[in-house]
C-alpha positions in Angstrom: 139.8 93.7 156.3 140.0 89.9 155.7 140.0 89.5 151.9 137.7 87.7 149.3 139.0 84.6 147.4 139.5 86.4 144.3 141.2 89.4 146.1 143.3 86.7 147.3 144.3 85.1 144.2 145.1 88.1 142.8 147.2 89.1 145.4 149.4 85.8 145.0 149.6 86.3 140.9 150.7 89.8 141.7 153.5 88.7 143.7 154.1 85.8 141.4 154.7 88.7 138.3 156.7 90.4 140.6 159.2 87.3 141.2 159.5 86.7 137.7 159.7 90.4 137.0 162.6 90.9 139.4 164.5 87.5 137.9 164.4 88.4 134.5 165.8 92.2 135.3 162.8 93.8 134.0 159.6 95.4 134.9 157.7 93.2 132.8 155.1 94.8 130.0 151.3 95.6 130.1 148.8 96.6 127.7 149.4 100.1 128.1 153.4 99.4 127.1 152.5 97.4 124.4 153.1 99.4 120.4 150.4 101.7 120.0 148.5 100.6 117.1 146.1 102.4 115.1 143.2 100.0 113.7 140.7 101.5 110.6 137.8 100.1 109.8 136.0 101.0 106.5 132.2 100.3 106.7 129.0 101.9 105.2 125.4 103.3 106.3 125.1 102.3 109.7 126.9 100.0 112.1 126.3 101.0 115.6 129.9 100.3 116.2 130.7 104.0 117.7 130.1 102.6 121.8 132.2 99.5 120.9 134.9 101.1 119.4 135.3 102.9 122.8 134.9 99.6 124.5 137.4 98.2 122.7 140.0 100.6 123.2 139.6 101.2 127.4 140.3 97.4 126.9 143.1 97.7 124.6 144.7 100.7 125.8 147.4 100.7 123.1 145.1 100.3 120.0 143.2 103.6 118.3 140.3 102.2 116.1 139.5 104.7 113.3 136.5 104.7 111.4 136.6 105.2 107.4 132.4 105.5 107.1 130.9 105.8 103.6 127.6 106.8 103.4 126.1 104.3 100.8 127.4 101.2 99.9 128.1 101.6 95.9 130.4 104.1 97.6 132.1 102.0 99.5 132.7 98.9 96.7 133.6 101.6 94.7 136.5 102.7 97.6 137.0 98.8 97.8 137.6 98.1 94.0 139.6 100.7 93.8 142.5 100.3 97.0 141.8 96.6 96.0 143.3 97.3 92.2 146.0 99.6 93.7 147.4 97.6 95.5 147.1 100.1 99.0 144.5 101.8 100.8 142.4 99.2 102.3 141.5 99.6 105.4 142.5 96.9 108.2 138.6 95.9 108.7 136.7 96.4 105.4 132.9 95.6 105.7 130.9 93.9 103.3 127.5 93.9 102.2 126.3 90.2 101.5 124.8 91.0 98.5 128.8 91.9 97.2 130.6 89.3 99.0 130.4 86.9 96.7 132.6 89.0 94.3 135.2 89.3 96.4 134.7 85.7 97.0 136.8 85.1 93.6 139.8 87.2 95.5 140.0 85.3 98.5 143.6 85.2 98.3 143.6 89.8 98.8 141.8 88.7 102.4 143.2 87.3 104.8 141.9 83.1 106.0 140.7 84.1 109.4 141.4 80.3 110.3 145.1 81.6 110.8 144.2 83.7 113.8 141.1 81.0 115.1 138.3 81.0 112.8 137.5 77.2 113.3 137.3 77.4 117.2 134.3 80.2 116.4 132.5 78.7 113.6 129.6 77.6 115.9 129.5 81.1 116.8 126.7 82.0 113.8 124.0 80.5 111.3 125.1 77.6 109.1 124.2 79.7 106.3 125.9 82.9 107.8 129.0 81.4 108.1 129.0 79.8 104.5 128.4 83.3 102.7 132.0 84.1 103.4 133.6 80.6 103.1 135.4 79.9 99.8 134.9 76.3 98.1 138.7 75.3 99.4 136.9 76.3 103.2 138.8 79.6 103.8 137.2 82.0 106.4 136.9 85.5 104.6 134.6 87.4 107.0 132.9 87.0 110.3 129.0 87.9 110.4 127.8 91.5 111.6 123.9 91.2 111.2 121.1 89.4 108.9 117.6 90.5 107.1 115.8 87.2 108.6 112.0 88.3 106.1 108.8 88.0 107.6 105.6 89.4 105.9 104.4 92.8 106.9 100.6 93.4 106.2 97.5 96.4 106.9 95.2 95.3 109.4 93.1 97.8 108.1 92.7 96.7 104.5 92.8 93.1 105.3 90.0 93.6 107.0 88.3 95.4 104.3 89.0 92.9 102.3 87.2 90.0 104.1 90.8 88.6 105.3 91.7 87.6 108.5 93.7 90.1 110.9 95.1 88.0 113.5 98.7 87.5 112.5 98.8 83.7 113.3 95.8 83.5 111.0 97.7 85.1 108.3 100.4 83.4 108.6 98.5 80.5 106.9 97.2 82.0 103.9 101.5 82.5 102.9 102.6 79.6 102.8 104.3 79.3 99.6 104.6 82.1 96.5 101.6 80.5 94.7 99.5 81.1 97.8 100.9 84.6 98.5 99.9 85.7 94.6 96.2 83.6 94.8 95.4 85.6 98.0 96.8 89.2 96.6 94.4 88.5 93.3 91.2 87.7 95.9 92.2 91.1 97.7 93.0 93.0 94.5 89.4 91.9 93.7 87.1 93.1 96.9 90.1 96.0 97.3 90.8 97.5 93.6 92.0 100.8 95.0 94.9 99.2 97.0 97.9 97.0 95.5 98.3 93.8 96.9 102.7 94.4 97.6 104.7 97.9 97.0 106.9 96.7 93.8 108.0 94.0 91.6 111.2 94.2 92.0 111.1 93.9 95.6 109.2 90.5 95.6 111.4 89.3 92.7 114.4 90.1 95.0 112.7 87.9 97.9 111.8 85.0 95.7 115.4 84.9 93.8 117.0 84.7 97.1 115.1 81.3 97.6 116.7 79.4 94.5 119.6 77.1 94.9 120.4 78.7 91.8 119.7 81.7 90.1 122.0 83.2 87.9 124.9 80.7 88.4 126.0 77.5 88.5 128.1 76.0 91.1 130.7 76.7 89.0 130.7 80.3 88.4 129.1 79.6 85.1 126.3 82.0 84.3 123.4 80.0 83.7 120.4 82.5 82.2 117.8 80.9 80.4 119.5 77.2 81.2 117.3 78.4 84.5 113.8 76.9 84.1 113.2 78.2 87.8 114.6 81.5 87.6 112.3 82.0 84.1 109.1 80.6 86.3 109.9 83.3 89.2 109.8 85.9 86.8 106.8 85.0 85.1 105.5 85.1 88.6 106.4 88.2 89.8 105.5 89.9 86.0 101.7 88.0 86.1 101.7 90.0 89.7 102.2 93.2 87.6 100.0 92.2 84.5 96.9 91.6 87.2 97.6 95.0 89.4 98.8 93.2 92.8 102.3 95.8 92.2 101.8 99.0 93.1 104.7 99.8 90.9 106.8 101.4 93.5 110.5 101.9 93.0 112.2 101.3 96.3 113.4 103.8 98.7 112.0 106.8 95.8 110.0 109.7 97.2 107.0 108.0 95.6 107.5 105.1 97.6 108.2 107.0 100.9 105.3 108.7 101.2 103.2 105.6 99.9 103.3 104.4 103.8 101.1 107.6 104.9 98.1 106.0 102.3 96.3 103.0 101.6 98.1 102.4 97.8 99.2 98.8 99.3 98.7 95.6 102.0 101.6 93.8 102.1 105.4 93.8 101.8 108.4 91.5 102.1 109.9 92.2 105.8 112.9 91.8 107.0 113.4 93.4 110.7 115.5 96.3 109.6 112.1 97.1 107.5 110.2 98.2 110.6 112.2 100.8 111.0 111.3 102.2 107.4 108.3 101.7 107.7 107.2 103.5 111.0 109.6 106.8 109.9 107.8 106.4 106.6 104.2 105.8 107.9 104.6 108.0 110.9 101.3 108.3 113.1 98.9 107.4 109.6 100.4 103.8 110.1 100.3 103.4 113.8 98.2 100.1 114.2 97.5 99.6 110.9 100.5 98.0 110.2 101.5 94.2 111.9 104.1 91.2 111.2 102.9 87.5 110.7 105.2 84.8 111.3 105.9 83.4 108.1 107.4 83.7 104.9 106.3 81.7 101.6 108.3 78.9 100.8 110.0 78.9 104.3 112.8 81.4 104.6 114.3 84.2 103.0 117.1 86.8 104.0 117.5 90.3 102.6 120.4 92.4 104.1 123.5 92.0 106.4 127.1 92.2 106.0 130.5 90.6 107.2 133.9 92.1 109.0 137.1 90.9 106.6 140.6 91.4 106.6 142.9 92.4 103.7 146.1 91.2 103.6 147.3 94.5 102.6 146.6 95.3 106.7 149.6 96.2 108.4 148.1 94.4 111.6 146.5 91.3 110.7 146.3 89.7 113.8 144.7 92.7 115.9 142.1 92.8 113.4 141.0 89.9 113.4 141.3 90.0 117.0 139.0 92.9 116.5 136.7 92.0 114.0 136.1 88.8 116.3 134.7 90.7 119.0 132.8 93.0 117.3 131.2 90.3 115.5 130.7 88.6 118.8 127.1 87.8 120.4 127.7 89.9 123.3 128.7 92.8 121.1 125.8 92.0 118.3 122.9 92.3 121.3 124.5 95.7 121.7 123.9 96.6 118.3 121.0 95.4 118.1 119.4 97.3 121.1 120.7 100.6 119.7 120.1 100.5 116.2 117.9 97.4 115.3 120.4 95.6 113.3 119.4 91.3 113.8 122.3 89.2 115.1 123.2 86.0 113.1 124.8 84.8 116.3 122.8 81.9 117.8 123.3 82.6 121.4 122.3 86.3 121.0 118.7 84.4 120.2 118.8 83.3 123.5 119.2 86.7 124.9 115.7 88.1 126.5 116.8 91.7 125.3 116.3 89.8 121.5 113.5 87.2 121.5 111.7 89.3 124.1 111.5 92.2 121.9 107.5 93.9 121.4 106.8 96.4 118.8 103.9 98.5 119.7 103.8 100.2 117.2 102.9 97.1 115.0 100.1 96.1 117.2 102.4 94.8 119.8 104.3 92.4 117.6 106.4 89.9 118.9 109.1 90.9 117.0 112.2 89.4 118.3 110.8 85.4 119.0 108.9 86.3 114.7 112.6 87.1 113.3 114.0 84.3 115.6 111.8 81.9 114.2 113.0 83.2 110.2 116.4 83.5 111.0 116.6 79.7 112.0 114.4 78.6 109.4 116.8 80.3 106.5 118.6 77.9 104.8 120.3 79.3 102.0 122.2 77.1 99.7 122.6 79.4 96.6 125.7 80.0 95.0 126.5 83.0 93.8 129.0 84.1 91.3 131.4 86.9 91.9 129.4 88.7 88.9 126.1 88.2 90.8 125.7 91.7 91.8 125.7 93.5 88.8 123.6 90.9 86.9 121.0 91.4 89.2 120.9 94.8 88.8 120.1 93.8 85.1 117.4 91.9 86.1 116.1 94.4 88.7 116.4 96.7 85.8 114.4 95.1 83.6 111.6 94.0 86.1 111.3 97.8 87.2 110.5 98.8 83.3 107.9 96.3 83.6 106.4 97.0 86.3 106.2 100.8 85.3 104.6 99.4 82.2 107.6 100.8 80.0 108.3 97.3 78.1 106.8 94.2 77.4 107.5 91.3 79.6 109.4 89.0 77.2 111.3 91.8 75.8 112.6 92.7 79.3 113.6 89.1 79.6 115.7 88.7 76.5 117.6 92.0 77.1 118.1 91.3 80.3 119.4 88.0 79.2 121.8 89.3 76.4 123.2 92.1 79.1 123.3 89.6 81.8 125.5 87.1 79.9 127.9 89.9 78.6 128.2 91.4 82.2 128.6 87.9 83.8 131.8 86.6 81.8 133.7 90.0 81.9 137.1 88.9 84.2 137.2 90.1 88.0 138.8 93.2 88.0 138.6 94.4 84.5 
C-alpha cells in the first residue's frame, strides 16, 4: 500500500528518533515514561470539567487530575482562606468566583504570575475585561477565565401584554435603554398590572446596577469610598424608590419563596444573565413555557453577573503542569465543550465564532436566539470597576441592608447609614485577619 504524505513524514521522524535514540545509548522517553504526576483541582458548584479531565489525561498519560469539588462557594473561600493562612493545602488549580477574586487580588504574590509559563502569548485569548479581573496593577496574570454572566433582560410575554406593552423582543429591547427607562416603564406596568411586580427583588437589580459603576465601594486605591460615592448613593435611591412604589416583588434570591414565584404571575421582568435560563425553566417548569422570552439589551449597555477564573498557588508542587492545565481547560475549544453540556458562557472570543454558541435557540423562551443575544452582551461589557480585596463582604452589607428594605423591615436611610458604618469597619480590617 503506497503511503499518504503524512504517513510518510511520520515514517522519516520515526526513523529519525530512532537514530538519535541508538547514538545517545538510550531508548529515548515518552509521555507514558515521563513522572507520574497527580494534578488537584479545587473548584465549586458546577464546572463541567469531568469529560475534560479524561481528555486531558488519555493526552497526558502520566498526569492523574483529581477533583477537590465543594458544593457552594462560601465553602470553598472558606477551604481557600484557610490552606491559604496555613501555609498548605491548596490545591494545584484553585477556582475562583469573580465576585472573590479581587481579594485575593491583594495576595497575588500566594499565586503564581502565569506570565512565567506564557500568559502574554494567550492574552488575546478572552474579553478585555475578562482578562483584567485577574490582572494585578503591576500586570501579573493570576487566573485564566472559565465562563461569564454576559445579563440580558428576561420578561413575560403574557403580562406585557396585559399590560399594553409590546411583546416582540426587539421592541422591548427599546423601552431598556438605560436604568431610568427600565424603572419609568416598570411604574406604567405596575399601574395597568397592580397584581404583578415589575422585577423579583431589590437586591437583585441593585447587584446589576452596582456592577455598572467605575466605582462603587472603592477607589482605585483600595480606599473604601462610602458616602464620598454620589453615584453609588443615587443607585440606591433607585433601586429603594423601586421598592417604595411596588415594582420589587420583594423576593430573596434563590429562597423557596422565590422558587416557586416562577410557576405564578407575582413578576415581569428580571436581570438575565445566560446561566439564568436554566433557573428559570427548572423553576417555571411547564407554567412558564412560552410565557417567558429574552430581549437583547441591558440598560445602560452591559453588565455581567457570574463566572470564575482557574489560578495557581505557589504552594503547588507542580506549577508548570498546572498551568499547562489550567490553560487548556480555559481554552476555547474546551469552553464550547462546557458550554454545550452545562450552559456555562465562554469569555473566549473565538468560542463566539463557534455555530454550536451564537447559533444557539431556546425554545422554551419562544425560540430565543440565545447564543448571537449573550454574544451581543458579552462584547458590549466593559467593566472598568475596581474592586477592593474587601469588596465581597461589604457588599454583602449592602445586600443586607437593601433586603430589610425591600421586606419593609427598616427605613431606607436607616439601612444606608448602617450599612455605611458596618461597611467602613469591614473594609479597613487587614487581608487575612
Amino acid at each position: 500500500m503506497r503511503p499518504s504524505a503524512r504517513t510518510a513524514a511520520g515514517l522519516l521522524a520515526g526513523a529519525a528518533l530512532l537514530i538519535v535514540a541508538a547514538c545517545s545509548g538510550g531508548t529515548g522517553t515518552t509521555a507514558a515514561d515521563a513522572p507520574k504526576i497527580e494534578l488537584t483541582v479545587a473548584t465549586f458548584n458546577e464546572f463541567g470539567y469531568a469529560d475534560l479531565y479524561a481528555e486531558y489525561e488519555a493526552q497526558h498519560p502520566n498526569i492523574t487530575i483529581v477533583e477537590q469539588h465543594a458544593k457552594t462557594v462560601d465553602e470553598h473561600v472558606r477551604n481557600l482562606d484557610a490552606n491559604l493562612a496555613s501555609g498548605a493545602g491548596l490545591a494545584d488549580i484553585e477556582a475562583m468566583e469573580v465576585s472573590w477574586i479581587y481579594k485575593y487580588l491583594a495576595k497575588a504574590d500566594k499565586f503564581v504570575d502565569l506570565r512565567k509559563y506564557g500568559a502574554d502569548d494567550l492574552k488575546d485569548r478572552w474579553l478585555d475585561w475578562k482578562l483584567d479581573g485577574a490582572t494585578t496593577t503591576d500586570g501579573r496574570i493570576i487566573g485564566y477565565g472559565t465562563d461569564i454572566g454576559p445579563e440580558a433582560i428576561c420578561y413575560r410575554r403574557d403580562l406585557f401584554a396585559k399590560a399594553g406593552l409590546p411583546t416582540d423582543r426587539a421592541q422591548v429591547a427599546k423601552l431598556f435603554e438605560d436604568w431610568p427607562s427600565y424603572f419609568a416603564t416598570g411604574r406604567k406596568f405596575k399601574q395597568r398590572v397592580p397584581g404583578s411586580a415589575w422585577y423579583d427583588s431589590a437586591v437583585l437589580t441593585w447587584e446589576a446596577m452596582r456592577n455598572q459603576l467605575i466605582q462603587a465601594y472603592y477607589s482605585n486605591e483600595d480606599r473604601f469610598l462610602g458616602a464620598e460615592n454620589p453615584l453609588l448613593k443615587r443607585t440606591w435611591d433607585q433601586v429603594v424608590a423601586g421598592s417604595k412604589d411596588g415594582l420589587s416583588a420583594g423576593l430573596p434570591a434563590w429562597s423557596d419563596a422565590w422558587n416557586s414565584a416562577f410557576r405564578t404571575d407575582k413578576f415581569a421582568t428580571m436581570a438575565c444573565p445566560g446561566w439564568l435560563l436554566g433557573v428559570i425553566q427548572d423553576n417555571a417548569g411547564s407554567y412558564g413555557k412560552g410565557k417567558w422570552d429574552v430581549a437583547d439589551v441591558f440598560p445602560g449597555g452591559g453588565g455581567n453577573w457570574g463566572g470564575s477564573y482557574l489560578t495557581v498557588p505557589v504552594q503547588s508542587p507542580h506549577p508548570e503542569e498546572a498551568a499547562k492545565l489550567a490553560a487548556w481547560l480555559t481554552a476555547p475549544e474546551q469552553q464550547v465543550k462546557v458550554f454545550k453540556k452545562i450552559g456555562s458562557f465562554p469569555s473566549t472570543l473565538d468560542a463566539y465564532d463557534d455555530p454550536q454558541v451564537k447559533s444557539q435557540v431556546n425554545a422554551y423562551f419562544n425560540n430565543a436566539p440565545v447564543g448571537q443575544i449573550f454574544v451581543d452582551r458579552a462584547r458590549s461589557v466593559i467593566l472598568k470597576q475596581h474592586k477592593g480585596p474587601r469588596d465581597g463582604e461589604v457588599n454583602q452589607i449592602f445586600t443586607a441592608a437593601l433586603a430589610r428594605v425591600d421586606a419593609g423591615k427598616q427605613a431606607p436611610d436607616a439601612a444606608w447609614k448602617q450599612a455605611l458604618a458596618a461597611a467602613d469597619k469591614a473594609a479597613n480590617v487587614r487581608f487575612g485577619s
